[in-house]
GUKEFI-740094 format. One record per residue (C-alpha): x, y, z; residue number from 0. Coordinates in pm, 1 decimal, m for minus. Layout:
# GUKEFI-740094
> X Y Z NUM
...
***
This chain:
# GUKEFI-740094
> 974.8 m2315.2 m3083.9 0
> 1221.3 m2246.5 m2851.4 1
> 1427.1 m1968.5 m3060.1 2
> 1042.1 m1842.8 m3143.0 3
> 1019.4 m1738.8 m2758.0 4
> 1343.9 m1630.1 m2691.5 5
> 1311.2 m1378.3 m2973.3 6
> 995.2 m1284.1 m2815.7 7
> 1145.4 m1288.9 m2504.7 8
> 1432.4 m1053.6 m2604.6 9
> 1161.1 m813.6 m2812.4 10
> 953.3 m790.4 m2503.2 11
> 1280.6 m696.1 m2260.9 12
> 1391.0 m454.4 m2503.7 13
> 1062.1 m275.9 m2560.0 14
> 1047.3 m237.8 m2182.2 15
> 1379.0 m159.7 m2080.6 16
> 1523.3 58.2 m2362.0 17
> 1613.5 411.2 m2211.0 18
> 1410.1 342.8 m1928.3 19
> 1616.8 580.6 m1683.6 20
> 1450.1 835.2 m1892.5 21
> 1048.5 791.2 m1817.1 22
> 936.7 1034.9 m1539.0 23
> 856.2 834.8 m1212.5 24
> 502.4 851.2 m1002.2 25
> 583.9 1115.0 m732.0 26
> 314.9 949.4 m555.2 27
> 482.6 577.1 m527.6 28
> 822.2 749.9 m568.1 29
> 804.1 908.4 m235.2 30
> 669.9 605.6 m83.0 31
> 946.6 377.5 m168.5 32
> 1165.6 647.2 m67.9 33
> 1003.7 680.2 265.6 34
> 946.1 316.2 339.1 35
> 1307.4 280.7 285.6 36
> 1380.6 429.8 609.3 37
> 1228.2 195.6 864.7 38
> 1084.5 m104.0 888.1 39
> 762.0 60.5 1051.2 40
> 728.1 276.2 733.4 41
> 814.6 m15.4 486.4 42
> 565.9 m224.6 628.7 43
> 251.1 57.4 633.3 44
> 343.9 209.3 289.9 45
> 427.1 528.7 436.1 46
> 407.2 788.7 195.8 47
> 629.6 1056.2 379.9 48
> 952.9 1017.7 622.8 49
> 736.9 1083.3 923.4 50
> 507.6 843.9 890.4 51
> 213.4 1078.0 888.2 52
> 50.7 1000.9 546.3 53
> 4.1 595.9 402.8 54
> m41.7 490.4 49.7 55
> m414.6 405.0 m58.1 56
> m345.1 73.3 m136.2 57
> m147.7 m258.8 27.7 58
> 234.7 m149.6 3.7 59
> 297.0 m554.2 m125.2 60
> 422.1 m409.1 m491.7 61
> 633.9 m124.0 m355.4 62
> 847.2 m366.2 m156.3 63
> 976.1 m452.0 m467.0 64
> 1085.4 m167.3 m567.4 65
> 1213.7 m87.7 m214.4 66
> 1430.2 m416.6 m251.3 67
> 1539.3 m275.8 m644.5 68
> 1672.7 53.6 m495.3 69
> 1859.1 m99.5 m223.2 70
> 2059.6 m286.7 m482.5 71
> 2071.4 m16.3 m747.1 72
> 2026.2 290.8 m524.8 73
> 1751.8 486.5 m573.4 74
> 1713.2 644.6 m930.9 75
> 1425.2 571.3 m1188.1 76
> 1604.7 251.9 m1333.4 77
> 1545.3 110.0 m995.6 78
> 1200.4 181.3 m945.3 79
> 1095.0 66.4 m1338.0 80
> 1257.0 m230.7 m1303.3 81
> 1020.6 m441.4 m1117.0 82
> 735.0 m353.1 m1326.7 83
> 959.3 m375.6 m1648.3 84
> 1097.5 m732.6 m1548.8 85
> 699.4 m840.9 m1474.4 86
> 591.9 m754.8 m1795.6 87
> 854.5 m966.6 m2000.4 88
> 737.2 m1259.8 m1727.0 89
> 387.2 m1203.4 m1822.9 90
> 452.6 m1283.7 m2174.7 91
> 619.9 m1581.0 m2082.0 92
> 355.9 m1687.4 m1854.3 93
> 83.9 m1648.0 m2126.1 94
> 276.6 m1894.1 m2366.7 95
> 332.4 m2130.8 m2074.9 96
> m48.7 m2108.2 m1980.3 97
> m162.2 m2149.7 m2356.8 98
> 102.0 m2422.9 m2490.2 99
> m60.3 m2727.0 m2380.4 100
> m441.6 m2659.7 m2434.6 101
> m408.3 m2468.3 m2761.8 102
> m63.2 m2574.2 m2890.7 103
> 263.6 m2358.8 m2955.3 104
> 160.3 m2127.4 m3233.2 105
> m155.6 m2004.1 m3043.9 106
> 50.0 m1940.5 m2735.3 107
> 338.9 m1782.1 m2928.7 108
> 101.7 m1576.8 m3104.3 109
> m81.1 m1441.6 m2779.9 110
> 302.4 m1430.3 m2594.2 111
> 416.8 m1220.5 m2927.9 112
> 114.0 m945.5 m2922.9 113
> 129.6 m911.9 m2524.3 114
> 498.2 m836.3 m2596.2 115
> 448.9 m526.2 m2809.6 116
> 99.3 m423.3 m2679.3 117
> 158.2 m72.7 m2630.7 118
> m50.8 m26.4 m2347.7 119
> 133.8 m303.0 m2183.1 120
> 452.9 m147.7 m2275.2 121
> 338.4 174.7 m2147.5 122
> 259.0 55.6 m1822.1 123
> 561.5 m169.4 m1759.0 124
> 770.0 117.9 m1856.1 125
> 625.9 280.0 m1569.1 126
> 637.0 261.0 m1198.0 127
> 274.9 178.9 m1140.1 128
> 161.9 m147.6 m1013.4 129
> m46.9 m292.8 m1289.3 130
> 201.8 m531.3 m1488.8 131
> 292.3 m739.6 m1167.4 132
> m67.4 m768.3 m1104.8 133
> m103.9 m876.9 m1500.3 134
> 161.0 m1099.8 m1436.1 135
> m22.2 m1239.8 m1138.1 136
> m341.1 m1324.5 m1324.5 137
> m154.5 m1547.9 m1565.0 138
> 41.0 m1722.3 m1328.3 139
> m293.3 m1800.4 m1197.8 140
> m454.2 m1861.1 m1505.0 141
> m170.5 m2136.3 m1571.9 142
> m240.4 m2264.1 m1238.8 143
> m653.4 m2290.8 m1302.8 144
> m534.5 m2466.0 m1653.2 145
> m251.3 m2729.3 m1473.9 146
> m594.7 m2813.5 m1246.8 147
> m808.2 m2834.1 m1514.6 148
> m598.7 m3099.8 m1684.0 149
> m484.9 m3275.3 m1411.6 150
> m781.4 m3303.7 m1194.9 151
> m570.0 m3185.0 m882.4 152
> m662.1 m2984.8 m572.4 153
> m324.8 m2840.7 m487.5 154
> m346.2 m2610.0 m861.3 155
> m715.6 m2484.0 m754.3 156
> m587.0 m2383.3 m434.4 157
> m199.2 m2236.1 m548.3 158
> m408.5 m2041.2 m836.4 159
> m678.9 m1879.7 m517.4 160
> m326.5 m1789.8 m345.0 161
> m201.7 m1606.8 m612.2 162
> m500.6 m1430.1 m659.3 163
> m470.4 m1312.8 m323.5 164
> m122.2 m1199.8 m365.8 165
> m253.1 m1023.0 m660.2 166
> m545.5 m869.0 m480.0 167
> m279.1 m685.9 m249.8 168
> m99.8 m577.6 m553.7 169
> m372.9 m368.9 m676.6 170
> m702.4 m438.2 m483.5 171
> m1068.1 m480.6 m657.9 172
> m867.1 m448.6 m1016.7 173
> m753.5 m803.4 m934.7 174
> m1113.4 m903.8 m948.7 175
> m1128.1 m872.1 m1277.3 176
> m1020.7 m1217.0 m1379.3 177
> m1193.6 m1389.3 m1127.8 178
> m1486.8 m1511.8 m1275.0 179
> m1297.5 m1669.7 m1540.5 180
> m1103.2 m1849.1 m1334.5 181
> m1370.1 m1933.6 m1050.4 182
> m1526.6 m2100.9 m1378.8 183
> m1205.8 m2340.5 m1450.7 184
> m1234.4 m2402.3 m1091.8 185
> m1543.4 m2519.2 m1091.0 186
> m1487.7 m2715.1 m1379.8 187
> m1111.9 m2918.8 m1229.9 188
> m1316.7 m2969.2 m932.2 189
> m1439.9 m3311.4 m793.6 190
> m1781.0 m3359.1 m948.3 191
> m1965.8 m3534.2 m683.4 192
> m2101.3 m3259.7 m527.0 193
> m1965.3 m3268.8 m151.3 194
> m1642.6 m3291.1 m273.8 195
> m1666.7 m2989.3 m513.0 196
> m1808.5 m2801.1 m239.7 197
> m1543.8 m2885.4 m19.1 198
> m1288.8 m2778.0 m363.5 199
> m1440.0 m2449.7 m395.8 200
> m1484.4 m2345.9 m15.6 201
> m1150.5 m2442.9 45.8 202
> m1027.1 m2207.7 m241.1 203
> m1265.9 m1954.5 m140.1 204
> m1091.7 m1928.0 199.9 205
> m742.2 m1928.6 64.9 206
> m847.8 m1600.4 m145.9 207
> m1002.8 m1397.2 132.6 208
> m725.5 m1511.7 353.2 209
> m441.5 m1422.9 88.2 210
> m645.3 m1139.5 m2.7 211
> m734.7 m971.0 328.0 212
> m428.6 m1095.7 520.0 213
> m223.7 m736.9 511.0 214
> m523.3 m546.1 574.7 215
> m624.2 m718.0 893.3 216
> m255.8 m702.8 1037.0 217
> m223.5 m348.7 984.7 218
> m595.0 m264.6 1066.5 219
> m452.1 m442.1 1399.4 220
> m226.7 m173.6 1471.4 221
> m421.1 144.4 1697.1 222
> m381.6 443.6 1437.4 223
> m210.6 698.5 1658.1 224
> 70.7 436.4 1597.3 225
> 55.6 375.6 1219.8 226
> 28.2 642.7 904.0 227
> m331.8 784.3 788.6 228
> m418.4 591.8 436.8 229
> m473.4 843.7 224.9 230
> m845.3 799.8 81.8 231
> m967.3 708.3 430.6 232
> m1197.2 965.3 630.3 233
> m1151.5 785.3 943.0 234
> m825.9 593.9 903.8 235
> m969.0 239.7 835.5 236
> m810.6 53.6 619.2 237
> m1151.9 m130.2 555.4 238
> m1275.0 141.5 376.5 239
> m998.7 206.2 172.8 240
> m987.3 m135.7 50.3 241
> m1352.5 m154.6 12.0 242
> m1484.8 176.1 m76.6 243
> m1193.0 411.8 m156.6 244
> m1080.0 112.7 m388.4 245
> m1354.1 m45.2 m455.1 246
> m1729.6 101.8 m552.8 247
> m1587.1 480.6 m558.1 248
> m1375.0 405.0 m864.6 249
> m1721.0 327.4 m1064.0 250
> m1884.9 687.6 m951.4 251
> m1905.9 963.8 m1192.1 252
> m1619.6 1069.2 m1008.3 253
> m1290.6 910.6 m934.1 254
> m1183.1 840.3 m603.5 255
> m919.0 1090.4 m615.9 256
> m1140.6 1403.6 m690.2 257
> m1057.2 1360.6 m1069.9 258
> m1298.2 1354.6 m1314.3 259
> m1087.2 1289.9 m1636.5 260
> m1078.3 975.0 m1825.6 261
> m840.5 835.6 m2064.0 262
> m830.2 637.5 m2288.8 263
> m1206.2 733.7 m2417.2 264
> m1382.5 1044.6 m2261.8 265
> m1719.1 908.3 m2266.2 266
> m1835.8 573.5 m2133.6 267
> m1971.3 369.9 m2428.1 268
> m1898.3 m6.6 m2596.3 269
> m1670.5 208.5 m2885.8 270
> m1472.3 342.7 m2603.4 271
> m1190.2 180.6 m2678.8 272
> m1190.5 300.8 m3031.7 273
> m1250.1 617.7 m3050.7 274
> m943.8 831.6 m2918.9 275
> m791.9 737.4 m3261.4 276
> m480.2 552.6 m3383.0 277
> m194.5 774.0 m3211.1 278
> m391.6 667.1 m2819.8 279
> m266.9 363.2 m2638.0 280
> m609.9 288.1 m2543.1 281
> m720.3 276.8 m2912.9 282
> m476.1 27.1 m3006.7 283
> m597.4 m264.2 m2732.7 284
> m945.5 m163.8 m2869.6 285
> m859.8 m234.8 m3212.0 286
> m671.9 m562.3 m3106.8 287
> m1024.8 m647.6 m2869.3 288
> m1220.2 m604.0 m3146.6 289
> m979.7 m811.7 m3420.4 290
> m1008.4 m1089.4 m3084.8 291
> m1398.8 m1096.9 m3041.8 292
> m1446.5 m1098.8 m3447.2 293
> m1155.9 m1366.6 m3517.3 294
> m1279.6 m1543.5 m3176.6 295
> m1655.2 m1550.1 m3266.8 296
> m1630.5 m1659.1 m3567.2 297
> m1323.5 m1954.5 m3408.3 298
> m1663.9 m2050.9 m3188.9 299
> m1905.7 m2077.4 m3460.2 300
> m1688.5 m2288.1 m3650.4 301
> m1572.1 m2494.0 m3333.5 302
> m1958.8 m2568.3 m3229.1 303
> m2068.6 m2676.4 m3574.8 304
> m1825.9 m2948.1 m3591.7 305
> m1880.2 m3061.4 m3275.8 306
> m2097.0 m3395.1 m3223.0 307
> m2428.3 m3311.8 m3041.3 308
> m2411.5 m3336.2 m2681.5 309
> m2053.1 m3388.9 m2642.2 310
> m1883.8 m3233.6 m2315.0 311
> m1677.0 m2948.5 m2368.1 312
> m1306.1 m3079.3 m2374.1 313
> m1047.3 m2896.8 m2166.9 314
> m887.0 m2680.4 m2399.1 315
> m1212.4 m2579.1 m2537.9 316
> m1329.4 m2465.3 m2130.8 317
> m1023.8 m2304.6 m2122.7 318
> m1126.1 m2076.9 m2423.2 319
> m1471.7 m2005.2 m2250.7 320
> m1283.1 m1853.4 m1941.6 321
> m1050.9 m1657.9 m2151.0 322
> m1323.6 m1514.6 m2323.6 323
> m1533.1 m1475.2 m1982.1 324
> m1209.4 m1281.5 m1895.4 325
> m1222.1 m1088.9 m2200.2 326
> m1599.9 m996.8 m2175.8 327
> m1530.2 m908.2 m1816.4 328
> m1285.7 m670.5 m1892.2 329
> m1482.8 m488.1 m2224.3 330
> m1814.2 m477.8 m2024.8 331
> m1635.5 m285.0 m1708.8 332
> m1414.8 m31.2 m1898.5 333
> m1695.8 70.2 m2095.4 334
> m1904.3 135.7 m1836.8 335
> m1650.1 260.8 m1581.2 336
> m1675.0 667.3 m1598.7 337
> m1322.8 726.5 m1458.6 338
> m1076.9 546.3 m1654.0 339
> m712.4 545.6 m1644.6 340
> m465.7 387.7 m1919.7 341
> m286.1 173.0 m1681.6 342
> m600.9 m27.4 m1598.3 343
> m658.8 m198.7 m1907.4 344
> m321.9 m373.1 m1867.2 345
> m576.0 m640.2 m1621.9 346
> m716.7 m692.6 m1971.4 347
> m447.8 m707.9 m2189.9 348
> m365.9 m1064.8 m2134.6 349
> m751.1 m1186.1 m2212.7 350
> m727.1 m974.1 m2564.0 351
> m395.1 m1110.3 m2651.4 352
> m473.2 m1493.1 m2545.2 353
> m813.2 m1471.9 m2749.5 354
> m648.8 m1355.2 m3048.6 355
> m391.9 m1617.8 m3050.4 356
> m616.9 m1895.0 m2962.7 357
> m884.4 m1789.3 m3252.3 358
> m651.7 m1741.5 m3523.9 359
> m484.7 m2092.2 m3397.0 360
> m840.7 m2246.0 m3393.1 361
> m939.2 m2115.1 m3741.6 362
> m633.7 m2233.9 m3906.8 363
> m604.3 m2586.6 m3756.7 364
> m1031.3 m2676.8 m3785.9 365
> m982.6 m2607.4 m4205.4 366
> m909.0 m2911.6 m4366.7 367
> m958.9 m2820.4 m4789.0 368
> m629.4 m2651.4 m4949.0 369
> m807.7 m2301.6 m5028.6 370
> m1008.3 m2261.6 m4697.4 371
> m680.9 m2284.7 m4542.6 372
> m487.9 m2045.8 m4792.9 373
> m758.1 m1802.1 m4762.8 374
> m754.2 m1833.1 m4385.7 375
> m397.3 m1752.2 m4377.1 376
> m388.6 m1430.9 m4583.2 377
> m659.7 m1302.9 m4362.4 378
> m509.4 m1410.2 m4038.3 379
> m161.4 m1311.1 m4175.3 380
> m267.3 m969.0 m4255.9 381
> m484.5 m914.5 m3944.6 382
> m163.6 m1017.7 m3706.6 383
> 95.2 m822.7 m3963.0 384
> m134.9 m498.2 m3954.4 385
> m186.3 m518.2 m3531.6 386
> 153.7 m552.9 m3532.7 387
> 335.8 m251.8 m3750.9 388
> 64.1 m27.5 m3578.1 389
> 174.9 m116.1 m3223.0 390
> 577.0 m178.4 m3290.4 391
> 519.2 208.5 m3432.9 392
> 361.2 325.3 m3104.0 393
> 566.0 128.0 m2924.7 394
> 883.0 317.2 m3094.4 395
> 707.3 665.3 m3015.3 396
> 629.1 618.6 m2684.2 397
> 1009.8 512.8 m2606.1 398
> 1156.2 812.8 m2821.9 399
> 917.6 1051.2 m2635.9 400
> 939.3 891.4 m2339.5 401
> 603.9 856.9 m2211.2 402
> 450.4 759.1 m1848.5 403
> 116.2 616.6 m1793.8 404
> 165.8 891.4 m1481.1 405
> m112.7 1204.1 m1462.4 406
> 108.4 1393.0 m1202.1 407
> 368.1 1654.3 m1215.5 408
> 636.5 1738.6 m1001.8 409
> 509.4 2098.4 m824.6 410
> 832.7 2183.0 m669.5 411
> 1111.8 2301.6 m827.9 412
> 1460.2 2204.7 m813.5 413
> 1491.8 2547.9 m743.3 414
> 1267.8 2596.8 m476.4 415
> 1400.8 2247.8 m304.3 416
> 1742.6 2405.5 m272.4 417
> 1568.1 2699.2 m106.1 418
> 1376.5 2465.7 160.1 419
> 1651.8 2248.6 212.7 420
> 1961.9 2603.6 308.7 421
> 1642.9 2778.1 516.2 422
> 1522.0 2467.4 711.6 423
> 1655.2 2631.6 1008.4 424
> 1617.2 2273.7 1215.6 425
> 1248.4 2260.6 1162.0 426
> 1106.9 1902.7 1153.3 427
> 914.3 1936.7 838.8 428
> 1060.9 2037.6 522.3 429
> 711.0 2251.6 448.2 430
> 377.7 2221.8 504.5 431
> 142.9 2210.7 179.7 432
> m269.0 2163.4 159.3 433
> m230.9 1889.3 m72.5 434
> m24.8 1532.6 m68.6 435
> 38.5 1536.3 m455.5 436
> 176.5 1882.3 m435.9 437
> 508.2 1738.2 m207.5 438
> 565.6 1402.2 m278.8 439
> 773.0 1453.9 m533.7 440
> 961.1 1665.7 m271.5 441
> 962.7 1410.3 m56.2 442
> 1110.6 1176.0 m354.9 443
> 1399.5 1396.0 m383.5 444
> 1463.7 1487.7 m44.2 445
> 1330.8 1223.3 226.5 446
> 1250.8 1444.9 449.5 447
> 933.0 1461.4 644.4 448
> 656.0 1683.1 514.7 449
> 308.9 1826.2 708.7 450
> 21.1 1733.1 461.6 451
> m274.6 1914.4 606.6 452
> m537.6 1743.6 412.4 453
> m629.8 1429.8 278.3 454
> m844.4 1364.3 m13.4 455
> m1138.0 1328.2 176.6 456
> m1073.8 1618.7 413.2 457
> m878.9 1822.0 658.4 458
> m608.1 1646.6 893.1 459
> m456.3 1931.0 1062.5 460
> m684.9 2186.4 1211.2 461
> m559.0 2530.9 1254.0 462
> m444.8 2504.0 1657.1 463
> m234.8 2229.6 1592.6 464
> m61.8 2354.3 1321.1 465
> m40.4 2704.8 1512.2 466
> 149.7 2476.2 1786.5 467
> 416.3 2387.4 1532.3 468
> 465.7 2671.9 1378.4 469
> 565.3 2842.0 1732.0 470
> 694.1 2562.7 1847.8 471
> 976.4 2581.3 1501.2 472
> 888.9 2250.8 1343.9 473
> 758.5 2382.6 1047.1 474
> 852.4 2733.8 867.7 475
> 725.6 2724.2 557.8 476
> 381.5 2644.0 341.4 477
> 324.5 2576.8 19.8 478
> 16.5 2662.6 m155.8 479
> m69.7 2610.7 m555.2 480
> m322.8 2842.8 m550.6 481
> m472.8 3160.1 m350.4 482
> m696.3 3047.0 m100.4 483
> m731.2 3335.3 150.4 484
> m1100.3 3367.6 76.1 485
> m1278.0 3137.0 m130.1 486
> m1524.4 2915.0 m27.5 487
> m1408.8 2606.7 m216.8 488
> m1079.1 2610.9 71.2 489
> m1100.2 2459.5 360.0 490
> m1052.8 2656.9 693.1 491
> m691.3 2541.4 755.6 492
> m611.1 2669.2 408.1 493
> m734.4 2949.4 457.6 494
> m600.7 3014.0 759.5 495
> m236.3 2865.7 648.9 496
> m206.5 3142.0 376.1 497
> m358.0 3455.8 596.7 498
> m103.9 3365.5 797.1 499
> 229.4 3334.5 580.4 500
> 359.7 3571.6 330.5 501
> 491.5 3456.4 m4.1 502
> 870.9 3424.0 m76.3 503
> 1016.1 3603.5 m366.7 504
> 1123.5 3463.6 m649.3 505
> 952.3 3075.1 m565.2 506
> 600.6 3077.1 m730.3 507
> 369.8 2895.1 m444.3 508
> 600.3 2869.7 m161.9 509
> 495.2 3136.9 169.6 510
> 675.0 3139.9 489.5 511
> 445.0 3167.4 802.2 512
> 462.2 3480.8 984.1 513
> 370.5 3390.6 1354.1 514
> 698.5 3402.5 1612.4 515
> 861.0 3074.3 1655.5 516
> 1095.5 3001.5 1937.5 517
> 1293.3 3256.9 2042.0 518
> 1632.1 3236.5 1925.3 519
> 1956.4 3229.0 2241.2 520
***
């Protein structure tokens, strides 16, 4: 068993660390680490540019750990994969610790095995997005609900709410995911005379919102003239970024960031999952969520049957109800959800893997007759040996072609930084651009402050005060994807920001205002 899960182990470390210097970073997060690295005032905000102008949209609790990798390793895209790389070979581990003792050690090697080359989890962890450590999270606090389940104790209900919490700042409302599966084993490992359980469950209840909300109110404590704006926020709350932004925008018809394209599946619909084909990443959980529901169904109808009327479920088999709680959970939302992003179905992955383990586990141990059993096995066998050539081969492509679960592209040049960088002239900001995603990875490269006029939910700098900068020298140059001198779709300080520059030659985009700064001695 042992050299079983160091093989898996070593499979899932080399899957996710393989020529990982190579995968393109998240300008977004990449300038964030890069600017949080500067002070402890930025590190502790998520400060998404130098200045301290601009926030992340989301706790900063993952990027300190990539903060903490490029200290040690300096700051290149090894360092900022490898937190995210390292959590996903722990989450594999953690899924055959939580599944050992309830379901036995070929269930849980099975589920640790298929996590392990899950090409959407590979994807992910090979990128420098926060999903695997929140994954990782969720099965650390599975195993937690489990260890309270079979040993009847408090402390595991209440460890397992923590982590949640943790998790919750990882990622926000995509931690939520999981929760009513394991709200469900809590209920279960709790006292059952009823004070008592009430007690259990209110306790954990306010170790979650504690956990969960405790960044949030600290920084919400902070005036905002003295802390960055989060991006996502109209006002500046941090409220409504973890609430709304977060939270009940990401189900509209349109995603919180202004984007309305979905992947994997460009339709909501229960075949969503299925029907980008074999070479999508999302298509290949799908396939193994479907082999898991079948294989798992079928696991339950055979499970029931033999079971003596009006017997209590048994641990293990409570266990396998919040799995597949979990698992329903997860299928129901991202079919539904209209925006949908690759990345977010790594919250899933570890229901889809643990369900097909535990089924096939479940199907082959309830068989007792010679030929049920062989049968069983060639089914199972070629069910696992077919999941697993078709994700080891996309696993293998995404690697050679180096793939990111990231939707945004570097807009700068290294041309064009070299440019902004000799004609600064001692101006504060490095340029001034309409848009946040058009700089940061600028801002990656350089660490230097930028001037973001707008948010995604609207203007920050009005026209007179970025008039006042420009005279006053701080800022010399604007950059500007598109025209917007006239059309209606730009907001007044665009507008105004490109009447009044003139485009540099030979840089595609970049415009250096034209009003008098300070006169020169």
């Amino acid at each position: 068993m042992l050299l079983a899960l160091l093989a898996i182990v070593v499979l899932a470390a080399l899957l996710r660390l393989w020529a990982i210097e190579g995968v393109a970073g998240n300008t977004f997060y990449d300038a964030a680490v890069r600017s949080m690295d500067l002070s402890w005032h930025n590190f502790f905000f998520g400060a998404l540019e130098p200045g301290g102008s601009l926030a992340i949209d989301k706790p900063p609790l993952d990027l300190w750990l990539q903060v903490a990798s490029t200290q040690i390793l300096g700051f290149n895209l090894t360092a900022l994969h490898l937190p995210e790389a390292l959590a996903g070979v722990a989450a594999s581990l953690l899924l055959f610790g939580a599944l050992r003792r309830p379901f036995g050690a070929p269930a849980a090697l099975l589920s640790a095995l298929m996590l392990a080359v899950l090409p959407n989890a590979v994807l992910t962890a090979r990128s420098d997005t926060m999903d695997t450590v929140l994954a990782a999270l969720c099965i650390a606090a599975l195993w937690c609900s489990w260890l309270a389940l079979e040993s009847r104790r408090v402390r595991w209900i209440l460890l397992a709410a923590l982590i949640m919490g943790v998790a919750f700042n990882v990622k926000l409302n995509e931690a939520l995911l999981p929760l009513p599966a394991l709200a469900l084993l809590w209920w279960w490992a709790s006292p059952s005379a009823p004070r008592a359980r009430a007690r259990t469950l209110a306790a954990a209840g306010a170790v979650l919102i504690v956990a969960s909300l405790s960044w949030a109110a600290v920084a919400s404590l902070t005036p905002l003239s003295q802390r960055p704006f989060p991006v996502g926020s109209r006002t500046g709350s941090i409220w409504r970024l973890v609430f709304l932004y977060n939270g009940v925008e990401r189900l509209g018809a349109k995603s919180a960031g202004g984007s309305t394209s979905s992947r994997p599946g460009e339709a909501p619909g229960l075949l969503r999952l299925l029907e980008n084909g074999a070479s999508q990443y999302g298509a290949r959980i799908g396939l193994a969520a479907l082999a898991a529901v079948l294989l798992g169904a079928l696991a339950a109808a055979l499970a029931l049957r033999s079971r003596p009327r009006g017997a209590a479920l048994t641990p293990p088999a409570r266990m396998a109800v919040a799995i597949g709680v979990w698992l329903v959970c997860g299928l129901v939302l991202f079919s539904a959800m209209p925006h949908l992003q690759e990345r977010y179905l790594e919250v899933l992955a570890p229901a889809v893997c643990a369900t097909l383990g535990i089924a096939i586990g479940s199907l082959l141990a309830q068989q007792r007759t010679a030929l049920t059993r062989i049968v069983l096995v060639l089914v199972s066998g070629a069910v696992v040996l077919a999941l697993l050539g078709a994700q080891l081969a996309t696993d293998i492509d995404l690697i050679h072609t180096n793939r990111t679960d990231s939707v945004l592209q570097d807009a700068i040049s290294p041309a064009m930084e070299r440019y902004l960088r000799t004609h600064r002239g001692g101006a504060h900001f490095e340029v001034a651009s309409a848009a946040v995603f058009e700089v940061t990875g600028l801002v990656a490269r350089d660490g230097l402050p930028v001037l973001v006029l707008n948010t995604v939910d609207g203007p920050r700098v009005r026209p007179p005060t970025l008039q006042s900068l420009i005279r006053a020298g701080q800022v010399r140059f604007y950059f500007a994807t598109h025209g917007c001198s006239r059309s209606e779709h730009c907001l007044t300080n665009e507008r105004w920001a490109f009447n009044h520059s003139k485009p540099v030659s030979g840089y595609r985009g970049l415009r250096r205002f034209d009003i008098p700064g300070p006169a020169t001695p």
